[in-house]
C-alpha positions, 0 to 999 in steps of 0.5 A: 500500500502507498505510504500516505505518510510519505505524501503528508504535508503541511499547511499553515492557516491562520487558524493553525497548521493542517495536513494534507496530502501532496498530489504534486509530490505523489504524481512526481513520485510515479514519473507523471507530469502534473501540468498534463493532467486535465484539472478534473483529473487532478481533483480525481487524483487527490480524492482517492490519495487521502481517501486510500485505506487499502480496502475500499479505496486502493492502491490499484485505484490510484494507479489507474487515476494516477496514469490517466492519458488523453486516450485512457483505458476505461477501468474503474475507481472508486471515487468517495466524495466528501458529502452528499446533496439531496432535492426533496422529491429524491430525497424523501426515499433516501430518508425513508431508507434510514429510517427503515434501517433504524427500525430494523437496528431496533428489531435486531437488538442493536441502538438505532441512533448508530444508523446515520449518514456518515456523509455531511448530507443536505437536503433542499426543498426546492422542488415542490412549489408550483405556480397556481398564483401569479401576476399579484403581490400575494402569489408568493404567498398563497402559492406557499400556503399550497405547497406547505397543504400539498406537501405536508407528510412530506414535510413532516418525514423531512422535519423528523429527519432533520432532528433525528440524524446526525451529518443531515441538514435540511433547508426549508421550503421558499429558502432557494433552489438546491443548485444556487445553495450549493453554489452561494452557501454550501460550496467551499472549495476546501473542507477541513476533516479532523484537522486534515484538508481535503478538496470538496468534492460531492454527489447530488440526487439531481442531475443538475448538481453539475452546477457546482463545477463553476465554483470549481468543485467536482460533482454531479448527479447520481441516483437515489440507491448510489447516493444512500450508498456513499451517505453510509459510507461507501464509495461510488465505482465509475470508470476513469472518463475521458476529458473534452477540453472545450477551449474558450477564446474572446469575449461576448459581444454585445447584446449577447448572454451567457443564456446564448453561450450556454446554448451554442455550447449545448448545440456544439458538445451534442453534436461532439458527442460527451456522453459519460466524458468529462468535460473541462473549460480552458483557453484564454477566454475563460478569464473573460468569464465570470463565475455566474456565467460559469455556472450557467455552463456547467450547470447545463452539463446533462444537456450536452450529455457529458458526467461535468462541465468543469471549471478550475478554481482561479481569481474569479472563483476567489472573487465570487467566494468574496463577493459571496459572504465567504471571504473567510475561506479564501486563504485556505483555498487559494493556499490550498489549490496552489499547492496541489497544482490546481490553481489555473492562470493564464500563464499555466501549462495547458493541460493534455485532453482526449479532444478538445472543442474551440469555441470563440465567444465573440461569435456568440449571437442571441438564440433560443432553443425548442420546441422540445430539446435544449440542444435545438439552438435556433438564431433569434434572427430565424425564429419566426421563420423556424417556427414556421417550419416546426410548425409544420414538419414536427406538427403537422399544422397548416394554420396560420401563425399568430402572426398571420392573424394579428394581420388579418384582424389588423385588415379587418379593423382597418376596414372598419368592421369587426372580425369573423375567425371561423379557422379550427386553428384560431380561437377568439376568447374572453378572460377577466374581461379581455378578448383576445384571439389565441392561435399557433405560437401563441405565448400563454407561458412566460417563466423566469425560472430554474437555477441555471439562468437565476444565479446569475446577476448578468441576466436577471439584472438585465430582465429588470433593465429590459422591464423598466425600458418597457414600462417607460416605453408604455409596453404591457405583457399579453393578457394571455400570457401566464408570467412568474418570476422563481429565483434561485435565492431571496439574494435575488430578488433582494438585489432586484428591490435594492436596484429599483427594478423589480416594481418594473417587472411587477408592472409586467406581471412578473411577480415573485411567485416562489423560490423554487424550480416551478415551471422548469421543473414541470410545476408550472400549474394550470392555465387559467380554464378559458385559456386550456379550453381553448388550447383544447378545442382547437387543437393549438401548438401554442408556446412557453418560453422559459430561462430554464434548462429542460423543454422536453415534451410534455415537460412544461404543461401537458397541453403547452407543446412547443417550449422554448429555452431563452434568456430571462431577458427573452422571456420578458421580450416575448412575454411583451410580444405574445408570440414566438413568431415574431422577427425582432430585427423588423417587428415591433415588439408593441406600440407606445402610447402615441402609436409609435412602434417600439423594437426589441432595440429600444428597450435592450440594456447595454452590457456597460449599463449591466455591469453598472448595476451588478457591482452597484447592487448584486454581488455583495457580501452583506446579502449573502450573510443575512440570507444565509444566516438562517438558512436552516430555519423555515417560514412560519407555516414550516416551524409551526408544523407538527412532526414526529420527534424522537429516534425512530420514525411513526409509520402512518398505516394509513398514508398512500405516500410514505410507508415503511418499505419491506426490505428488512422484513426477515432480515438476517444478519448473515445475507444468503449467497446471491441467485439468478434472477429469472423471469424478469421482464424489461419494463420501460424500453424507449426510441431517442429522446425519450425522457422521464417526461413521457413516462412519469411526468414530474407536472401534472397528468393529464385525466386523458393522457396514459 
């Protein structure tokens, strides 16, 4: 076995010396180049060096980490992440689980307050809240009050849990998405283990756990089975992956968003093909970055298919940490990571890649993506004619477009009568007093949503730009359109209030609905009943655009058919439009009060003006202190909910939803060899781009759908 006190270092902190274990010195030591090595690969490296006890994690594991190449042999390790984060709807059986292992402790004769996570483990709820208000001050609200009815025995597990277990942490409802918690609070770069430091490195029941790769920190996604197992201590087994390098040159330009980088990116690595590789960004573009718009990227890494997308920790991340409340663990992290060999600099070597993909920035144009994979890029400047096209080719309608109609009915204006639309693709409906005419590409959903757009102040503060350019020019959204405004964290809309944007975007009903996933997630809740019926009876390919990361089919709602990924300051613009099919470039997007047509352009924030209002108003460390500091505590309605105390949990005989599960029943210390399974039956087998949104919707099911 490596002798790990042959690598023992140690560090001088402010708070006293440290150990750790040289990745630099041990790659030396076996005649490998750390500057060749792909950053992610280092993290890998140093994760199972001080993880090494010869029976889980051994030398075998880290010679094969240790002689990573860029064509590498596809053999496994055994990777033992230092903590673990859990999502409410895929961490409820987690804790069901323990909870049934407690039980089963208790009937053996042994104490059950040894069954613990053995892992720091943090759950979020985050994924519960659905927009049934919006448009009004109160949504928020009420749109809790629900979720606390909807979601009560669940809430009352988790409460239990929390007090329970040891290592296991939860954050309420209505305290921000899993995602920009990890990102803003939970992550630390470097953790501190019984005096030795460690890298952060982690699992998350969510696929989106990627996200933390911006930060630079190593993580994503599992399931729920490997998760428990490595929350009890054990290792998660994977392949060694190949690296993509994805080499970043320039700068954005102008009136591009890291929304539009994210999805060129998308486009790029799907067509590259990543799936079960690492991807890691370098180059010189990368320093042009900042740490939010790099967290937009990695968080889209189960879009483009690859396990991350990884950044290596550099000033920006230090920046970011500062800006963020965390000043106090800069010197350890930047102290650590320059000693390990990790810290990137323009200067530094650039490392070996199994591939690499180039990707100049200043040729970045604004895109949206849909109607139904986030890997569709369409150009802003061909999505009215695209649609057209979708419209045909994907759904088989011939009818006119809505902007075909707000023509016809402009023509029958003007000639001074009313309008007859007797087309079945054409509805004329009434809603809260309103006439409105709904066909295809009709916008009823307008969502600025989900963690990957939401934790960046580049984009949201340029929605509430966008919104108060469009107030004062007059412009109102559609009365059809169904508007909310799901931050990743109450720091946003704390920045939101302080810079005097969010009475902008109220004014255009973009009201904080809840601090949750919503419509990404597929909880964007019901359409109001005029407008479904009418969706219904004429069989419409109406539209949603959202800032989220997932437009999969019936993903969104189930009667919403084409979803359309875009920036939140799109998602403004379209909202103001009412319609997918409109060419920004030479349409209006409305008229101001003296009829004079007002363009996309007119209302656009400059990238200057952006900035401006970033350092004035966003990343300040004094937000991030005071909305953190309870972060652990809920709303009233949370603390003021009854749950089940003590050490092991009561069982409801009569719930439909949670129930002890029977895998302990009978259960013998001594397990009995292992036999052939027979007569197992595939049950799902699915074509391409079949999702979890097609079989076991995440939203609403449909009385009519299977």
């Amino acid at each position: 076995m490596v002798g790990l006190k042959d690598f023992a270092r140690k560090l001088k902190t402010k708070d006293g010396e440290l150990t750790y274990y040289s990745v630099p010195d041990f790659l030396s030591s076996v005649g490998v180049n750390p500057d060749r090595l792909p950053y992610s690969i280092r993290v890998l490296v140093e994760n199972v060096l001080h993880s090494l006890d010869g029976f889980l994690v051994t030398d075998e594991h880290l010679n094969i980490v240790s002689s990573w190449r860029p064509q590498t042999e596809r053999k496994e390790i055994a990777y033992m992440p230092a903590r673990i984060v859990l999502q409410d709807f895929t961490g409820v059986p987690v804790v069901v689980d323990i909870a049934a292992m407690r039980d089963a402790m208790k009937a053996l004769g042994g104490d059950p307050r040894r069954i613990n996570p053995i892992k720091q483990s943090d759950l979020i709820v985050d994924h519960s809240v659905q927009v049934d208000y919006f448009g009004t001050l109160y949504a928020y609200i009420y749109n809790v009050r629900l979720e606390m009815e909807r979601n009560r025995e669940r809430y009352q597990l988790l409460k239990w849990g929390q007090q329970a277990f040891s290592n296991f942490r939860v954050v309420p409802p209505g305290k921000g998405i899993i995602h920009q918690v990890n990102l803003e609070y939970l992550g630390r770069v470097v953790m501190v283990k019984d005096g030795v430091a460690i890298y952060d490195t982690l699992i998350g029941t969510d696929s989106h756990t990627t996200m933390i790769n911006g930060l630079g920190i190593l993580g994503w996604g599992v399931g729920g089975i490997e998760a428990e197992a490595v929350m009890l201590g054990q290792p998660y087994y994977m392949l060694l992956p190949e690296v993509i390098g994805v080499r970043l040159i320039g700068e954005l330009p102008e009136g591009a968003t890291a929304t539009d980088l994210v999805l060129t990116i998308t486009e790029a690595l799907r067509k590259k093909g990543v799936v079960g590789k690492f991807v890691e960004y370098f180059g010189p573009g990368l320093a042009n970055l900042s740490l939010p718009d790099r967290a937009t990227l990695a968080n889209m890494a189960p879009e483009y298919g690859s396990t991350v997308g990884y950044f290596p920790v550099d000033e920006n991340t230090l920046a970011y940490l500062r800006g963020t409340g965390r000043e106090s663990v800069v010197p350890l992290v930047e102290a650590y990571v320059k000693e390990q060999g990790m810290f990137w600099s323009p200067e530094a070597p650039e490392p070996e890649y199994t591939d690499v993909v180039e990707i100049d920035l200043s040729k970045i144009e604004p895109s949206i993506a849909g109607p139904k994979r986030p890997q569709d890029r369409i150009p802003l400047r061909e999505a009215k004619e695209r649609f057209r096209i979708i419209l045909k080719e994907e759904f088989h309608k011939e009818g006119p477009t809505a902007d075909e109609v707000i023509r016809q009915l402009e023509e029958f204006e003007s000639e001074g009568g009313g309008h007859v639309l007797t087309e079945k693709d054409v509805a004329v409906v009434v809603y809260e007093g309103e006439e409105f005419v709904l066909t295809h590409g009709s916008v009823v959903i307008a969502a600025i949503t989900s963690c990957t757009n939401t934790s960046n102040p580049s984009v949201m503060i340029g929605a509430g730009l966008l919104a108060k350019n469009a107030v004062e020019y007059g412009l109102q959204t559609k009365p059809y359109v169904k508007t909310s405004l799901a931050p990743g964290s109450a720091v946003v809309t704390d920045y939101l209030t302080q810079s005097g944007l969010m009475p902008y975007l109220e004014a255009l009903r973009f009201h904080l609905v809840g601090y949750g996933c919503t419509t990404c997630i597929g909880n964007a809740g019901p359409l109001p009943e005029p407008i479904e019926r009418a969706i219904r009876e004429h069989d419409l390919v109406v539209a949603s655009v959202l800032s989220g990361n997932r437009n999969f089919e019936a993903r969104i709602h189930p009667l919403v058919k084409a979803n359309f990924l875009a920036s939140p300051m799109l998602v403004v613009a379209y909202a103001i439009a009412g319609r997918i099919d409109i060419d920004f470039e030479k349409e209006p997007l409305g008229y101001d009060p003296n009829g004079k047509p007002v363009y996309l352009r007119d209302i656009w924030p400059s990238q200057e003006e952006i900035r401006d209002y970033i350092n004035r108003y966003a990343l300040k460390p004094e937000l991030f202190k005071k909305k953190y500091a309870d972060i652990f505590r809920g709303t009233e309605e949370w603390e003021k909910l009854d749950a089940p105390t003590g050490v092991l949990y009561k069982w409801d005989p009569n719930s439909t939803y949670i129930q002890r599960p029977p895998y302990f029943d009978d259960f013998k210390l001594e397990p009995e060899p292992p036999k052939d399974i027979i007569g197992a039956y595939v049950l799902v087998r699915g074509g391409d781009t079949v999702t979890t949104d097609h079989i076991s919707p995440a939203g609403p099911i449909a009385p009519d759908r299977p």
